[in-house]
N, C-alpha and C positions, 0 to 999 in steps of 0.2 A: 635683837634680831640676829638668829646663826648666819654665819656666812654659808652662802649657796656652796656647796661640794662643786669643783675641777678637778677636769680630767686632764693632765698633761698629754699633750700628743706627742710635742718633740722639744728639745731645748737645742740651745743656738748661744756660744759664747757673744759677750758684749765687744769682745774685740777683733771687728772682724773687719776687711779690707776697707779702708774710704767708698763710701759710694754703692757699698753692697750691704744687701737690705734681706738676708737670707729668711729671718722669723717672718717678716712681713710677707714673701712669695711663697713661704710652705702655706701661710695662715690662707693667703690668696687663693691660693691652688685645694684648701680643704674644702673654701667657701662653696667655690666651682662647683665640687662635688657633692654638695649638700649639707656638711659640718660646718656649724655656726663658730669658726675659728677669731680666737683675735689674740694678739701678744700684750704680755706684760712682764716688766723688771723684775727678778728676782735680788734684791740689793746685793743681802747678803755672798751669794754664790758670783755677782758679776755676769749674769745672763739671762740672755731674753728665753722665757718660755711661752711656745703656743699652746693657748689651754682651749678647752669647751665648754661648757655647763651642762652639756649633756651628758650621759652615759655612752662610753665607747663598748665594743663584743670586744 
């Protein structure tokens, strides 16, 4: 089975302040607007990426 194609929206280092959740409020604020947003670890790089499955314009 191919892995489905993602689309990065935006990435977000893993080291970011205690308590602040920056991937998770962009991914939030996409869903809002109708993009099926959600984050996931990138190991290698050290940062969270919000992606889609969908096709972005």
């Amino acid at each position: 089975m191919p892995d489905t194609p993602r689309t990065v929206l935006e990435r977000f280092p893993a080291g970011g302040p205690r308590g602040s959740w920056p991937a998770e409020e962009f991914a939030a604020a996409q869903r809002v607007q109708g993009q099926p947003a959600q984050v996931v670890m990138d190991l290698p790089s050290d940062t969270f990426l919000v992606v889609t499955d969908t096709p972005t314009d």
